[in-house]
C-alpha positions as CSV (number, residue, x, y, z in Angstrom):
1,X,0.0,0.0,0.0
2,X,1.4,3.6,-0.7
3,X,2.2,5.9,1.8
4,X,1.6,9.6,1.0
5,X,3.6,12.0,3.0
6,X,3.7,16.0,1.7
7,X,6.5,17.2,-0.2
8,X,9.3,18.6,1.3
9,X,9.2,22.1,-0.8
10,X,5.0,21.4,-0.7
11,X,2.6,24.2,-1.5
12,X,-0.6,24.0,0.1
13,X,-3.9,25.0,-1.7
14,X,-7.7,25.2,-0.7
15,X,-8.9,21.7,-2.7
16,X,-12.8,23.9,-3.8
17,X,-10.7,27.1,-5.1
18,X,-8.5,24.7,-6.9
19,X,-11.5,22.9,-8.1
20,X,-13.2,26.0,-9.8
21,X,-9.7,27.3,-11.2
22,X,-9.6,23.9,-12.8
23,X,-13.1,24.4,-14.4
24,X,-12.5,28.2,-15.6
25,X,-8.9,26.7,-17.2
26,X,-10.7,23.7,-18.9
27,X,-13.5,26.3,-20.0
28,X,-10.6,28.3,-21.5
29,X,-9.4,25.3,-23.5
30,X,-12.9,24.8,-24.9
31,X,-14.9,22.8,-22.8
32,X,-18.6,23.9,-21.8
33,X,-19.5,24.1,-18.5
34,X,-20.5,20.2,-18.1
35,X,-17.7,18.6,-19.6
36,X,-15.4,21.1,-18.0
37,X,-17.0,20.3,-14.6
38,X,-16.4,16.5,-15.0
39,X,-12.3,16.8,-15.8
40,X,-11.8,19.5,-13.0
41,X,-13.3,17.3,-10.5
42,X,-11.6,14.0,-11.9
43,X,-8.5,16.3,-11.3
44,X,-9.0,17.3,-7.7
45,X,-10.0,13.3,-6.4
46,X,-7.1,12.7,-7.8
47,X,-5.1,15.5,-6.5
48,X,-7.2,14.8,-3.0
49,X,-6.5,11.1,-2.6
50,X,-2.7,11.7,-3.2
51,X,-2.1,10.6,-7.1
52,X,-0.5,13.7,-8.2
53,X,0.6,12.1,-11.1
54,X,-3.2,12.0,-12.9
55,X,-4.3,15.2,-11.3
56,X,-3.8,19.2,-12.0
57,X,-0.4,18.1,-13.2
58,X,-1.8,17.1,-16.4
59,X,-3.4,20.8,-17.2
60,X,-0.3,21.4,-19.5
61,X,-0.7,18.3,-21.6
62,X,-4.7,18.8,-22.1
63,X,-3.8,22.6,-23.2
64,X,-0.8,21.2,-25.7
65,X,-3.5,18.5,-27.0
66,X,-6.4,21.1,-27.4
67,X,-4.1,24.2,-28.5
68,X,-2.5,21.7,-31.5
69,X,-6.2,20.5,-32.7
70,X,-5.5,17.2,-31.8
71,X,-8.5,16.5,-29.0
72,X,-11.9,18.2,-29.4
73,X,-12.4,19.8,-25.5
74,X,-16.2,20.1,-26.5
75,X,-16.5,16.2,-28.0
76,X,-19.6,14.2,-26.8
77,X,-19.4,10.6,-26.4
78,X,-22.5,9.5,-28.7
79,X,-23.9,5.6,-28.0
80,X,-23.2,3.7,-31.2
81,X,-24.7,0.4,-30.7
82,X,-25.0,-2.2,-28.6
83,X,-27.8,-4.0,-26.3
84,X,-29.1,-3.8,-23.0
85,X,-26.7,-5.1,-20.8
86,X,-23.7,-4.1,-23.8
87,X,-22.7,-1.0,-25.2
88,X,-20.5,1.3,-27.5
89,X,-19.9,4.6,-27.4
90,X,-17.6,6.9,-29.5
91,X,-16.2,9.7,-27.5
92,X,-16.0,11.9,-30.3
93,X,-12.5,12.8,-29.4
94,X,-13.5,14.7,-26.4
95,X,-12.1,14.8,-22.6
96,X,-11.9,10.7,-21.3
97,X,-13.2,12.4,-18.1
98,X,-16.1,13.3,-19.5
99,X,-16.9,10.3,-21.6
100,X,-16.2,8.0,-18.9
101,X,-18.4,9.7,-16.8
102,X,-21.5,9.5,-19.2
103,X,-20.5,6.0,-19.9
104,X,-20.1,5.0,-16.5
105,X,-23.6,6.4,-15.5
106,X,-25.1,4.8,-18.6
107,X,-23.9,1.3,-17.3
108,X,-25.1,2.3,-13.4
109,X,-28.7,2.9,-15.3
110,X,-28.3,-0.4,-17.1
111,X,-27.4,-2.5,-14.4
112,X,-30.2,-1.6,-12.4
113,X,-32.6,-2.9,-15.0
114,X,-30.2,-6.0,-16.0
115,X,-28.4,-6.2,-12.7
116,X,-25.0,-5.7,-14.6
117,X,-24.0,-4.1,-17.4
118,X,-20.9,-2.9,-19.6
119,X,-20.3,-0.2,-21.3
120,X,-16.9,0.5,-23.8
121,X,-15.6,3.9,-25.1
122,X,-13.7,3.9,-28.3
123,X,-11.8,7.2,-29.5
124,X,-10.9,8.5,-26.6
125,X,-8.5,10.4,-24.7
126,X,-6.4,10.1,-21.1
127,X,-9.2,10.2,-18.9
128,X,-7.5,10.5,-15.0
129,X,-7.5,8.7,-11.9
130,X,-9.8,4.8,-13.0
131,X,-11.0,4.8,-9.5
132,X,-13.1,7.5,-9.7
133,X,-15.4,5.9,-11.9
134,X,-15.3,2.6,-10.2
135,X,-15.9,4.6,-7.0
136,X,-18.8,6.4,-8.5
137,X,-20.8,2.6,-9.3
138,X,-19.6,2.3,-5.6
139,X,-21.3,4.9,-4.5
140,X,-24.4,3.9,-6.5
141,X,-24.5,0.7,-4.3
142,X,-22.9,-1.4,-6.8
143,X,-19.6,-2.8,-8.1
144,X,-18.0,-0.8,-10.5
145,X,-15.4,-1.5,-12.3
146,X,-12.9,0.9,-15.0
147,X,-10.4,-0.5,-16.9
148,X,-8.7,1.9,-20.2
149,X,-5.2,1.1,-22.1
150,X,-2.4,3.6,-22.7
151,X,0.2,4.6,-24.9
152,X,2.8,2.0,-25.0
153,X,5.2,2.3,-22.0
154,X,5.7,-0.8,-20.7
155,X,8.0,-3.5,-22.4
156,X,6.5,-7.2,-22.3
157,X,8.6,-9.9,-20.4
158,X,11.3,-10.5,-22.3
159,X,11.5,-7.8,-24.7
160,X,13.2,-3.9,-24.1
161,X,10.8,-2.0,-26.1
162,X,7.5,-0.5,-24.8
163,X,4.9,-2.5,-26.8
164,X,1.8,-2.1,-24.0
165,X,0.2,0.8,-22.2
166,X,0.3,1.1,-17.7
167,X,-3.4,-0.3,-18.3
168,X,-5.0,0.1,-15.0
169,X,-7.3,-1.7,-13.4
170,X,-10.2,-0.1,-10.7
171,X,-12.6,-2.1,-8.8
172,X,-14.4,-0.4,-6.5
173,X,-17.5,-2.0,-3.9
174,X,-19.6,-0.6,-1.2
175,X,-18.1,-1.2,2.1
176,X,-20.2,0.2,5.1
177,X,-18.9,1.2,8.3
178,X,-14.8,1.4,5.5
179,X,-16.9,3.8,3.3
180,X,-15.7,2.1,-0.2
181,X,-13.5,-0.8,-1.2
182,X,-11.3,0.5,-3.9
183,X,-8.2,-1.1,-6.3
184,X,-7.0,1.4,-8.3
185,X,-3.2,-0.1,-9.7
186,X,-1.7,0.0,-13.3
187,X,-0.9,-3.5,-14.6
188,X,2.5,-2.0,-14.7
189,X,5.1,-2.0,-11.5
190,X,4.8,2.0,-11.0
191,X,2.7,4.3,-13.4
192,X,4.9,6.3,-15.8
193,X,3.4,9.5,-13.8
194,X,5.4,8.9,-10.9
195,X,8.3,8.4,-12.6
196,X,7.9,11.6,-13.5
197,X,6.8,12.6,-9.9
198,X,10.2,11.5,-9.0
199,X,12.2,13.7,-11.5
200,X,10.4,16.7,-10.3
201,X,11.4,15.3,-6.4
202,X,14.9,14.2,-7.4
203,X,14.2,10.8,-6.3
204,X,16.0,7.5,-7.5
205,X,14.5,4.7,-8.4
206,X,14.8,1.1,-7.1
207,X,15.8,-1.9,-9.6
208,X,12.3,-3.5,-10.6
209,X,10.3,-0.3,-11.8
210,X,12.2,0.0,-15.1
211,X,14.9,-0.6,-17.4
212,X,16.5,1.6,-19.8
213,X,16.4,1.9,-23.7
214,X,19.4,-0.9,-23.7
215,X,17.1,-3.3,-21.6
216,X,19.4,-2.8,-18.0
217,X,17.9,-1.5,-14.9
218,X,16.8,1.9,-14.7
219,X,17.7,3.5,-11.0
220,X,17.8,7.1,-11.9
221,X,14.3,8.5,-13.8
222,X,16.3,9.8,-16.4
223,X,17.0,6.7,-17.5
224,X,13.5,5.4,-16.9
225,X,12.0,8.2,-19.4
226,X,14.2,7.0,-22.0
227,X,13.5,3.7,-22.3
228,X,10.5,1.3,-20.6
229,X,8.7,0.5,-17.6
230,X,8.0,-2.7,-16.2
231,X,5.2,-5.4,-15.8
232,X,3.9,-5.6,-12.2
233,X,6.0,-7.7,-10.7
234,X,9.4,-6.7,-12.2
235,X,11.6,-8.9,-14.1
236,X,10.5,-12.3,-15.2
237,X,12.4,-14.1,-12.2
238,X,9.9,-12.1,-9.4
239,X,6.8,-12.9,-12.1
240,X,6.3,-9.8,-14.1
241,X,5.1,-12.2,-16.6
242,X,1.6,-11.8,-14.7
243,X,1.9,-8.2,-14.9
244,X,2.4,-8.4,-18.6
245,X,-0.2,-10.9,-18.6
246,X,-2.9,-8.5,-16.8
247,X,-2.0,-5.8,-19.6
248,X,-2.9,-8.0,-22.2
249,X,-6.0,-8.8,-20.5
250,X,-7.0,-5.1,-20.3
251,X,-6.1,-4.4,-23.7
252,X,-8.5,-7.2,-24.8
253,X,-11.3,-5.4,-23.0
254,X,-10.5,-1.6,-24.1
255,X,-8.8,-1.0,-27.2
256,X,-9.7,-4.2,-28.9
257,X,-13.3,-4.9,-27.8
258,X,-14.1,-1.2,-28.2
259,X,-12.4,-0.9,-31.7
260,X,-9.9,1.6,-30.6
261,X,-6.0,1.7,-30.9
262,X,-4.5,-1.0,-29.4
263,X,-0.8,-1.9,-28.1
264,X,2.3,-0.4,-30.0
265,X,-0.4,1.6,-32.4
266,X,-1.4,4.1,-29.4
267,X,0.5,7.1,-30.4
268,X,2.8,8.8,-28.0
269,X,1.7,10.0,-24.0
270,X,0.2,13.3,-24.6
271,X,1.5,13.2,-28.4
272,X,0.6,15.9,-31.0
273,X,1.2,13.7,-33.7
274,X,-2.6,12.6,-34.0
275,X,-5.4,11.5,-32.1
276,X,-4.9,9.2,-29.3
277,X,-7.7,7.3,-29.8
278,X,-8.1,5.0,-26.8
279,X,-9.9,2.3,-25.8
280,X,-12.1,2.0,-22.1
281,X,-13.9,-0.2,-20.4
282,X,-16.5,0.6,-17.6
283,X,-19.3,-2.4,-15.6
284,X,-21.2,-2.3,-13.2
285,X,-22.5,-5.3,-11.1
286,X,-26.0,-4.6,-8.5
287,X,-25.6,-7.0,-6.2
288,X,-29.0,-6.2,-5.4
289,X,-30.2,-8.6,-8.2
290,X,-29.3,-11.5,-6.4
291,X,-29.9,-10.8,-2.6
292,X,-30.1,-8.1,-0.2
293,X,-27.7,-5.4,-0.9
294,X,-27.3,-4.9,2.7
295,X,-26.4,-8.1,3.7
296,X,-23.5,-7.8,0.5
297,X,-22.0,-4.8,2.3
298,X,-21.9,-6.9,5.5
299,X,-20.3,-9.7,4.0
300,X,-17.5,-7.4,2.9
301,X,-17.2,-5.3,6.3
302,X,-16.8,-8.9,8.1
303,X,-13.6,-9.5,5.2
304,X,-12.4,-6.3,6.5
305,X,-12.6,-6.8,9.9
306,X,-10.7,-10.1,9.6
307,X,-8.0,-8.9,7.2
308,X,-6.9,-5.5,9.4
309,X,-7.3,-7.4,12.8
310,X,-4.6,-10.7,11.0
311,X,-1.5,-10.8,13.5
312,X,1.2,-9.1,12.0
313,X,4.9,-9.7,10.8
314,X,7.3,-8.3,13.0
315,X,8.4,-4.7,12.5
316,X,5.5,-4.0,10.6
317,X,4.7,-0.5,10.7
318,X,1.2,-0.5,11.5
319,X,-2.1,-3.3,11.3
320,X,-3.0,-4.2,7.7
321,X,-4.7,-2.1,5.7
322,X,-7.6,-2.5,2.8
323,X,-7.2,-1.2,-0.7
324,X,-8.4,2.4,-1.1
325,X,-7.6,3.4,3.0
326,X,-4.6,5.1,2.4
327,X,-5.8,7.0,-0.5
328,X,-9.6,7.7,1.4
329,X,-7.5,9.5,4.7
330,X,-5.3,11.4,2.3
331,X,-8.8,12.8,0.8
332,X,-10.0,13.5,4.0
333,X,-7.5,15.1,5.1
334,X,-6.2,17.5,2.5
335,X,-10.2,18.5,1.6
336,X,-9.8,19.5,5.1
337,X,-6.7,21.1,5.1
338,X,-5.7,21.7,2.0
339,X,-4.0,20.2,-1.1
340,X,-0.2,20.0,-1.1
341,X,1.7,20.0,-4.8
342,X,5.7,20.1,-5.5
343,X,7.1,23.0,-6.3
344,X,7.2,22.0,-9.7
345,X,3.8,21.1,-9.9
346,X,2.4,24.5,-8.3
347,X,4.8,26.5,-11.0
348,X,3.3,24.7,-13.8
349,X,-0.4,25.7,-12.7
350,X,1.1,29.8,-12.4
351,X,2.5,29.3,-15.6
352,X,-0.9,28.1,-16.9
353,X,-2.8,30.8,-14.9
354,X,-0.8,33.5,-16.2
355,X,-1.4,32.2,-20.3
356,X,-5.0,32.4,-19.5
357,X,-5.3,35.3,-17.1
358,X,-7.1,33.4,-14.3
359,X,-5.2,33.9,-11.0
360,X,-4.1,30.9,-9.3
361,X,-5.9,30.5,-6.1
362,X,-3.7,31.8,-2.9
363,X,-1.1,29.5,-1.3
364,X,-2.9,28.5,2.4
């Protein structure tokens, strides 16, 4: 489980002014209100729960994409096809956030006619944080589930070029008294984003998260950049063969069941070259059409209760913990007290505020 501590050189800033900068800057780019409002607060949960890497960050590569003519900020997702528990929709080239959200809300509707239901984006862009559309099912009283491929950054076991997106996987569940079960992980050992989270930080990086452009460990995220990350799990003698094997999977589901681009076609992260064109993958499951809701939640609070209270290894640094916890406290308390962004981070958002003329909100 991550642990989220505040940057040393951390700038603090009120999480709803940050939210409605967010909205006037996407606005600026294009957007109308609606879709605008769905990226900036895809952006701020992220931000919020501690994934700096899918959150405000990203502002500079939406404006590059929407300044070069390459993404359509005011694109609807329009439903192509499908049937009642299966559909398609095109996202026009528009936001991912905002697709993802109507497609995601089109499956919840589905699913509580069909009790589940599935619902696959073609044409798409980047489209943030997957939990938060998991989390949204979640929130619905159901099981939701976002899956969405990438531009190829991850080399398959074996080889030492990127042929395969990060492809994350979210799963997300009602969980009582816990609030929300959530998995949010890419299918690769670290998300390219906090690679770059670690240039900006000076970090290094430990053998296992990637491997240079001559297929030798990468410690140093310089080297990382230029060449591949990999499969969860690392090198093929610690399994990253099942990492690679979980990209493959989500690929099946996104860019290939969808119709999108798939594997090595993706274009570049945040390239101007063309259109992304990616492929996602949203379900929902109601486990209220096959018992009592109520008694599902209680089934998974008793997991809970057995899996935190499990006697521990010794040293360990605190009682286990469930997926989503860490990232669930970090929201709590930064909507609380405030978001905190590296320096780098908070002088890419002034730079973006002074292009458009909308004042960053004051540092707390």
């Amino acid at each position: 489980m991550p642990v989220y501590e505040d940057p040393i050189d951390g700038v603090r800033l009120d999480a709803g002014a940050l939210l409605r900068w967010t909205t006037s800057v996407v606005q600026r780019l294009g957007a109308p209100g609606d879709i605008a409002a769905d990226v900036a607060e895809l952006l701020i949960a992220s931000d919020l729960r501690g994934i700096a890497s899918h959150g405000t960050a990203r502002l500079p590569q939406y404006a590059k994409l929407a300044e070069a003519g390459v993404m359509d900020p005011a694109g609807r997702p329009v439903l192509e096809r499908g049937k009642p528990a299966l559909s398609l929709f095109d996202a026009q080239n528009g936001f991912g956030h905002h697709a993802g959200r109507v497609a995601i809300d089109h499956a919840i509707e589905r699913a509580g006619e069909a009790g589940t239901a599935i619902a696959v984006v073609r044409n798409s862009n980047h489209y943030g944080i997957a939990g938060w559309y998991a989390m949204r099912a979640a929130s619905a009283g159901m099981i939701g589930m976002s899956l969405t491929n990438t531009s190829p950054l991850v080399a398959p076991t074996r080889a030492r070029v990127s042929m395969l997106g990060t492809n994350p996987i979210a799963v997300a569940a009602p969980a009582g008294k816990y609030g929300m079960l959530v998995l949010d992980m890419a299918t690769s050992t670290i998300p390219r984003g906090r690679i770059e989270v670690a240039a900006r930080r000076g970090e290094p990086l430990p053998i296992g998260w990637a491997i240079g452009s001559d297929g030798s460990p990468a410690t140093t995220p310089e080297l990382a950049l230029s060449g591949s990350l990999q499969p969860l799990g690392g090198e093929e003698s610690t399994a990253g063969y099942k990492g690679y094997g979980l990209s493959l999977i989500v690929e099946l589901f996104t860019g290939i069941l969808a119709g999108a681009a798939f594997g090595p076609n993706i274009i570049g992260l945040f390239s101007t070259a063309g259109k992304s064109d990616l492929g996602q993958f949203y379900m929902a499951i109601d486990p209220g059409a096959i018992g009592d809701t109520n008694a599902f939640v209680s089934r998974l609070e008793q997991l809970i209760d057995q899996l935190i209270d499990a006697p521990l290894i010794p040293d360990a640094p605190g009682p286990v913990l469930y997926p989503g916890q860490p990232e669930a406290e970090r929201a709590q308390k930064q909507q609380r007290d405030g978001i905190v962004i590296d320096r780098e981070h908070y002088d890419s958002l002034l730079s973006i505020a002074e292009r458009f003329a909308i004042a960053l909100p004051d540092a707390l």
